[in-house]
Each structure stands twice: as structure tokens, then as C-alpha cells.
C-alpha positions, 0 to 999 in steps of 0.5 A: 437684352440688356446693355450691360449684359451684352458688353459682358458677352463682347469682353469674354470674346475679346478676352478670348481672342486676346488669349488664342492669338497671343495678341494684346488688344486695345479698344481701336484693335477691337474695333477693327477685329469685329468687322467683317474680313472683306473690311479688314477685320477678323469677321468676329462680330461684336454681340452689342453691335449685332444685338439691334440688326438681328432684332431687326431681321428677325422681325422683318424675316416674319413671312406674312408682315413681310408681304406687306411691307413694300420696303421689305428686303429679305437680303438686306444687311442690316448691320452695314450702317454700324460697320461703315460708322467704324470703318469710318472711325479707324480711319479718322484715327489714322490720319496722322499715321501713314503706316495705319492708312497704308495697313487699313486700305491693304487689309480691306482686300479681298486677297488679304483676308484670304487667309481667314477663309481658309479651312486650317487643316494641316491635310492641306497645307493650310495650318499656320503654326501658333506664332505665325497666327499671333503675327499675322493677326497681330500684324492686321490689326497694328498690334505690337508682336514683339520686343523692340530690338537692334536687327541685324542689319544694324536698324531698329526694330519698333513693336510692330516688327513692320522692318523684318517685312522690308529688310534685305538681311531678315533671314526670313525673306528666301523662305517667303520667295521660295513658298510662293513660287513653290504653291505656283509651281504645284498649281500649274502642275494641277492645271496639267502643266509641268515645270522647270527651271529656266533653261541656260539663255532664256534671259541676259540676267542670271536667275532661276525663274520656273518655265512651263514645258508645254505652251501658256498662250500663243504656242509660246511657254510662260516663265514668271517670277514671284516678288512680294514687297511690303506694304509699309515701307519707307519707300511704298508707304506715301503710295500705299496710304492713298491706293491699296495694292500700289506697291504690288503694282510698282513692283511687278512694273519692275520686274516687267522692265528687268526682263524686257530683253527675255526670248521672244519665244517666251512670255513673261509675267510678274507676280507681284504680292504686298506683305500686308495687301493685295495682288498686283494686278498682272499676278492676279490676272495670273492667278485667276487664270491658273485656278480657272485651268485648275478647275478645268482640270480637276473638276473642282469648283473652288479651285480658284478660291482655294489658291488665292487662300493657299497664296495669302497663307504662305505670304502670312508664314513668310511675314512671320518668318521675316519678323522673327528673321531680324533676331540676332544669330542665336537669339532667344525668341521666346524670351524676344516674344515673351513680353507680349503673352497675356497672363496664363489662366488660373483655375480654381 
């Protein structure tokens, strides 16, 4: 097919995607947004770019001049040269910023893109709101989604609205916490375990982390507390440009030393997750286990899938909340947002 033709194709998609998500995207956002979710795209894969590997396998794909090909390999990915060229590219580009490093190693994670794989029915829970979608796709690929302003904490906010995601003030930061420890709860309840609330003494710190009423491991209940820190902050963001999930690590070591003095009749575990990364890895350990006692429980396969999806929704509708949650009191968020929506279709 011809180049100019493909191209044409590639623009109505990218055209299309800019006008669905409300996102305004450059030719490097682009780049990133055809890659595939395990790279930190969006999986929408660009047609010029595609047009050769599936020429290829389908040539290969012919049964007879297969079995006469010795190097022939039917499950061969065709397209992963391209892919790693422009992986290799956002990279190179992103050298002289830390927050786009920090960003593009997050996204690449499995438990980042979760979301994206996720089946958006409102029946489970899953339906991300239309100004939710734009930040979390806005917030993957580095795009601006929303006017610059004075937060309330009194710092500015740039473009890519990355400080609500960090700032102790943004009114949508207890929300984030109180979701994810809401979509744990409800998982050990599907795992046949119930709930409560930490009783009177289990710790010298006053907080209000959930206990399981039956016995975790050992005979001893398990009490955990959820943390979710952000990716690109001032004080993640030298360790996040080098190793994805490095402030998700730090964070749940913090809490690990906070509540070293808990009751011995206790466990304790942290689970730590990234704004725009990964599960630390105690959290994730956490995780796999409950999806493995959900599994057992229900006789439902992909238990374990579905938590790390619902777990990686919830942390998308706190991202949006905490950036919308900079806004002055009384704000008027549509005229704050209005900037960045693309112009409305004319139709003859």
C-alpha cells in the first residue's frame, strides 16, 4: 500500500485519539502512544509502522513454504526492531529531563499499563470518568492537561499538573488513600477474609489501618497500610530516572521502619504504589498473594489479573483527583481545563 496512504490512515487515528481523550499530541507523544502497553504506550499501533511486519507474517504464515523454511518462527514478533528503534528514541530524547526518564521507565511496567487492559464497564467498577481518562492518558505520555496556575498550597502548578500528584494540600490525595485501601479490603473479603479496623493498642502510632479477623500466616492476623507516592517528585525523581519502582520501594521501607514496634501477635506489611509506576515490591508480593486466595476462593481464574487492573484504576482516578485537587476553593474547573480541549467537529 502506498506510503502516503498509510500516513493518511496513521493521522485520522491520531486525530481520533486526540479528540476521545481530550489530549493535544505531539509527534514524540504519538511515538509513545502506538507502542505497545508492556512499553508504556497505549497499544494503539501506528498502521505505517505495522504495514511491513504484517506483510512479513503473513508471507511467513503460508503452511507449505513455512515447512521449508528452517528459520521460520511461527510466534515471532515481527515489529519488535521498530519498537525497540522508538523506544530507544523517547529515550534519547529524554536525557536532558529527569521527570520524562523517571515517567518512561514507570509506564513501561506491567502494573502501570494495568489499566489499559481493563474491560471499562461501569458493572465492575472499572469506568474511569471522561476527565479522569484524559489525565491518566495525559499523564502517560507527558502531555500538558492543564492551565498553569498558583495551587493552594501557594507553589505553581506547570502544564503537566505532575505537583497535585505529590502536594500535601491537593484535596484529592485521602480520596487516592482511602480507594485503595477500600479495593484491598473488598479483596480480602473475596478471599473469605473479613476486615476491621485496627483495634485500641495493636501499635504506639495512632492510625487507622484495616486487621484481618482470621489468622494471615503463622496463626498471626495481618494489618497493612496502603501508601501511594509519586513518581516525579522532587524528592523520588534522581532514584525514579535510574530504577522504575524506586520510590514505591523507599516508601514501603518507611512505613516497615514506622511500625516496627507493632504487636508481635501481628504481621505487618506495606503496600506501596507509584503515581506513575509500578508496586513496590512487598505490595506486590501482597497482591499476588490475595489474587492467588481470591482465585482459590471463588474459582476464578484471572483473579489476580483483575486486582492488579482494579488496583491500577483506582490509582488513575486518584491522579486525576489530585490534580484537579490543586485548584483554589471554588474554582471553575472547566474554564482551569478548557484550554486543552481540541476544537468541536463540524459537520456538513
Amino acid at each position: 500500500m502506498h506510503s502516503g496512504l498509510l500516513q493518511a490512515f496513521d493521522a485520522v487515528i491520531r486525530e481520533s485519539l486526540c479528540t476521545i481523550t481530550n489530549v493535544a499530541i505531539t509527534d514524540q507523544m504519538w511515538t509513545q502512544a502506538s507502542l505497545p502497553i508492556s512499553e508504556g504506550g497505549l497499544g494503539i499501533h501506528s498502521i505505517e509502522k505495522l504495514a511491513l511486519p504484517a506483510f512479513l507474517a503473513s508471507a511467513y504464515s503460508i503452511a507449505t513454504l513455512a515447512s521449508e523454511t528452517a528459520d521460520f518462527h511461527p510466534d515471532e514478533k515481527w515489529d519488535e526492531p521498530l519498537i525497540a528503534e522508538a523506544v530507544e528514541m523517547l529515550r534519547v530524547e529524554a536525557q536532558d529531563d529527569l521527570s520524562s526518564q523517571a515517567r518512561l521507565r514507570g509506564v513501561r511496567t506491567k502494573e502501570n499499563g494495568a489499566w489499559l487492559e481493563a474491560l471499562p464497564a461501569a458493572s465492575f467498577g472499572n469506568l474511569l470518568t471522561d476527565s479522569a481518562l484524559r489525565i491518566a492518558v495525559g499523564l502517560r505520555l507527558g502531555a500538558a492537561i492543564i492551565t498553569p496556575h498558583r495551587c493552594i498550597c501557594g507553589d505553581w502548578v506547570d502544564a503537566r499538573g505532575y505537583h497535585g500528584l505529590s502536594c500535601k494540600k491537593s484535596r484529592g490525595r485521602k480520596p487516592r488513600h482511602s480507594s485503595l485501601n477500600a479495593v484491598c479490603k473488598r479483596a480480602f473479603a473475596s478471599a473469605g477474609i473479613e476486615t476491621e479496623l485496627e483495634p485500641v493498642g495493636l501499635c504506639r502510632t495512632n492510625g487507622q489501618r484495616p486487621v484481618t479477623l482470621a489468622p494471615w500466616e503463622r496463626g498471626r492476623m495481618l494489618t497493612w497500610d496502603v501508601t501511594c507516592v509519586c513518581t516525579v517528585a522532587l524528592s523520588h525523581i534522581v532514584a525514579t530516572s535510574e530504577r522504575a519502582g524506586a520510590a514505591a520501594a523507599k516508601a514501603e521501607q518507611d512505613k516497615v521502619t514506622k511500625y516496627q514496634n507493632i504487636t508481635p501477635d501481628y504481621l505487618f506489611s506495606a503496600l506501596g504504589f507509584e503515581t506513575l509506576g509500578p508496586n513496590g515490591p512487598e505490595g506486590s508480593r501482597l497482591l499476588t498473594e490475595v489474587g492467588r486466595r481470591v482465585r482459590q476462593e471463588t474459582g476464578e481464574a484471572r483473579a489476580p489479573e483483575y486486582l492488579r487492573q482494579r488496583i491500577s484504576i483506582e490509582i488513575q482516578r486518584g491522579n486525576a483527583a489530585s490534580v484537579q485537587g490543586t485548584a483554589p476553593p471554588g474554582a471553575n474547573l472547566d474554564q482551569l481545563f478548557s484550554v486543552l480541549r481540541p476544537p468541536e467537529a463540524v459537520f456538513c
